[in-house]
C-alpha positions as CSV (number, residue, x, y, z in Angstrom):
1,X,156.2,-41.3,8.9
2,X,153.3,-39.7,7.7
3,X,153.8,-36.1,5.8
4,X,152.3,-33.0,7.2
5,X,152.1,-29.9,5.4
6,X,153.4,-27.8,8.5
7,X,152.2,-24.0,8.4
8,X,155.2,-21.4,9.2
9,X,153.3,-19.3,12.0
10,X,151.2,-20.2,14.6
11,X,148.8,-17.1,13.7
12,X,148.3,-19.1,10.4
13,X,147.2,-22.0,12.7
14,X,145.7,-20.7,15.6
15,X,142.7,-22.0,14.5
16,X,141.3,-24.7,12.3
17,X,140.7,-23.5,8.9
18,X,137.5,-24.2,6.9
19,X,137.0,-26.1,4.2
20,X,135.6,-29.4,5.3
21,X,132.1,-29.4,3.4
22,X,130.2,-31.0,5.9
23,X,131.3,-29.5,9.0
24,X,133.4,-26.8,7.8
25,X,136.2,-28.2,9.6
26,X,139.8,-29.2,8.0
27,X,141.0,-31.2,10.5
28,X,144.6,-31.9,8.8
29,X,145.2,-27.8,10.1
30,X,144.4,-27.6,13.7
31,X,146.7,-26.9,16.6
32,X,145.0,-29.7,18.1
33,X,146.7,-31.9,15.5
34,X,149.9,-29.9,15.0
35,X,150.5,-30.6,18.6
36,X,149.7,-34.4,18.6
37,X,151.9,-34.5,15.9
38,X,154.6,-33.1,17.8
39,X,153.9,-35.5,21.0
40,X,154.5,-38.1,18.7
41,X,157.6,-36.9,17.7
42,X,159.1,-35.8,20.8
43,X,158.2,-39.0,22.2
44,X,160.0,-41.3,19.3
45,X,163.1,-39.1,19.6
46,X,163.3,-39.5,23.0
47,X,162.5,-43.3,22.9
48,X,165.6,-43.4,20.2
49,X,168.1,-41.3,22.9
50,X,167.0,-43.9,25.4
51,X,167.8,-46.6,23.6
52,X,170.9,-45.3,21.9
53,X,172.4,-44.4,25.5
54,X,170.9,-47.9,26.5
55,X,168.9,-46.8,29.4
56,X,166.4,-49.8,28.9
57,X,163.5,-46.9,29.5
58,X,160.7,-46.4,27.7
59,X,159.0,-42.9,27.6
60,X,156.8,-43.1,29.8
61,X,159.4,-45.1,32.2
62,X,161.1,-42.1,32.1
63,X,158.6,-40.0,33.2
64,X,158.0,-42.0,36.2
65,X,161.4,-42.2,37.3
66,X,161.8,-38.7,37.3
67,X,159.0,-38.2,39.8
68,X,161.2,-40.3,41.3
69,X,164.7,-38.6,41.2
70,X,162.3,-35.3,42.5
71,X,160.8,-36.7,45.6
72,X,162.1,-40.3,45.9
73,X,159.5,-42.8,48.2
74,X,156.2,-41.7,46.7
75,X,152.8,-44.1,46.8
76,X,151.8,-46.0,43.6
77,X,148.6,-43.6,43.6
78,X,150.8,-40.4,44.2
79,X,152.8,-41.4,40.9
80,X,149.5,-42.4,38.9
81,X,148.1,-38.8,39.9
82,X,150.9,-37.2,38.5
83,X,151.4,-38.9,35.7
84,X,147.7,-39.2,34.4
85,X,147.5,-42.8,34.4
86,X,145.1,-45.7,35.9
87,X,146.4,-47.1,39.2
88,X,146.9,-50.8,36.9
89,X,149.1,-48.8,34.2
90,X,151.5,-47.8,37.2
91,X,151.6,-51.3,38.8
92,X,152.4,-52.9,35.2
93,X,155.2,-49.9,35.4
94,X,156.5,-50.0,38.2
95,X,156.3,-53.8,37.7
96,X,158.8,-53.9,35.0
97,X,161.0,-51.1,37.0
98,X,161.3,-53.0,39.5
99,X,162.1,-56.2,37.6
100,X,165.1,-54.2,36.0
101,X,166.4,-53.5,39.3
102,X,165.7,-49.8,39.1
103,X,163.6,-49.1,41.9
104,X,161.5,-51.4,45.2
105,X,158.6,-51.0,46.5
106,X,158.4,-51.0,50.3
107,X,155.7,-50.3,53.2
108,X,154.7,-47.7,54.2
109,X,155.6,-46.7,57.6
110,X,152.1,-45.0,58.7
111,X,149.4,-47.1,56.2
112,X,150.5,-50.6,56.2
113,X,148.1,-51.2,53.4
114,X,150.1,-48.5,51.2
115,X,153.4,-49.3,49.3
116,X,156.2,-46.7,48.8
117,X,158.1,-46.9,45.3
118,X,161.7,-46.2,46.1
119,X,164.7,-45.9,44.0
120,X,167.6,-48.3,44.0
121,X,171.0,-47.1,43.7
122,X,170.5,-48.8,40.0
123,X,167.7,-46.3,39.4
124,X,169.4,-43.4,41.3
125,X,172.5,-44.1,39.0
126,X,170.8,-43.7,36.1
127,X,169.3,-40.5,36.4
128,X,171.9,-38.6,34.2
129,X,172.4,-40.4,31.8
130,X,168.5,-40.6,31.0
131,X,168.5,-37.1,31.8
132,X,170.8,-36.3,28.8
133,X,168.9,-37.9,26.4
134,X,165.6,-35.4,27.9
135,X,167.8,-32.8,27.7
136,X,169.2,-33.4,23.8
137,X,165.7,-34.2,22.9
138,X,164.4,-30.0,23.8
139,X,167.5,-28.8,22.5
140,X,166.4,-30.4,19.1
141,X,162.8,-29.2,19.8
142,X,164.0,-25.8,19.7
143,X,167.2,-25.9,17.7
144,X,166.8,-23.0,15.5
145,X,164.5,-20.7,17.8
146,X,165.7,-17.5,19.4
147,X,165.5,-17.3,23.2
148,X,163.0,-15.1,22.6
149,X,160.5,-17.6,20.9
150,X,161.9,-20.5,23.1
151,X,160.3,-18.1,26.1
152,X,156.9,-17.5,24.5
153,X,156.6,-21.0,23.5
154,X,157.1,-22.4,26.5
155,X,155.0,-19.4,28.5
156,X,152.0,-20.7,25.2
157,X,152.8,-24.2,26.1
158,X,152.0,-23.5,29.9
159,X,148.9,-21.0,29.3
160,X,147.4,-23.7,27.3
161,X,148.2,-26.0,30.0
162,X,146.2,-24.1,32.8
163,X,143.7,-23.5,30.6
164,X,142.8,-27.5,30.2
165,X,143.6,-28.2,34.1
C-alpha cells in the first residue's frame, strides 16, 4: 500500500495546497485524493470481511444485492441506474449472481421484453451475514470518532454528495 502523509483536520485540507510550480497545484493534498484514497480502502476492507465470512461477494456484488434485499424484483436498467454502471457491467453482474445461485432473472409481467432480477432464497439468506461485514467495515471507518464528528461527517459526506448530483 502506498504511504500518504494524511493531514489531521479537514480545514488543513479543504483545499488543495500550492506548491506545484507549473500549475500551482499539489495534487498529493486534495480532498479529491484523500477521498479516493479512502474508497480504496473501504472497499479492500470490505472485500477482506466478505471473503473472511465467505460470502463469495465482491464489492460491487454487494452493492447490487442490497438494492436487492431493499426492493427485491427490480429491472437490470433500474439496478444499473442506481448503481452508476453500464447496462453490460450489470448483465456480467448479475451473470455471475445468478450463476452462484443467488438471485434469477424472470419476465416481466407487463413488458415481455424486460427481465426482473429476483432474489433466491440463496441470496435472501445471505443478506446478514454480508450485512455484518458492511456493518464492521463503518464501525472501523469511524472507530475513534465522537458521535458528534460521525454526524457532521456523514451530514459533509451527503452535502458533497448533492452538490455533484
Amino acid at each position: 500500500m502506498a504511504n500518504y502523509p494524511y493531514r489531521s483536520s479537514l480545514t488543513e485540507v479543504s483545499l488543495p495546497l500550492l506548491s506545484n510550480q507549473q500549475n500551482g497545484m499539489d495534487y498529493q493534498h486534495t480532498i479529491g485524493r484523500y477521498l479516493g484514497q479512502l474508497n480504496y480502502l473501504m472497499s479492500r476492507r470490505l472485500t477482506m470481511l466478505l471473503k473472511k465470512a465467505d460470502t463469495g461477494l465482491t464489492t460491487d456484488q454487494f452493492r447490487l444485492m442490497t438494492h436487492l434485499w431493499q426492493q427485491d424484483g427490480q429491472s437490470q436498467q433500474q439496478l444499473a441506474k442506481a448503481l452508476g454502471r453500464d447496462r453490460a457491467a450489470i448483465t456480467r453482474m448479475t451473470d455471475i449472481l445468478e450463476e452462484l445461485g443467488l438471485l434469477t432473472r424472470l419476465p416481466d409481467n407487463d413488458d415481455r421484453r424486460v427481465n426482473l432480477v429476483h432474489l433466491t432464497q440463496k441470496g435472501r439468506d445471505l443478506e446478514t451475514a454480508a450485512a455484518q461485514c458492511a456493518i464492521e467495515s463503518l464501525a472501523q471507518l469511524t472507530n475513534n470518532f465522537t458521535p458528534e464528528e460521525k454526524q457532521v461527517f456523514e451530514e459533509l459526506v451527503l452535502k458533497a454528495i448533492r452538490n455533484l448530483s
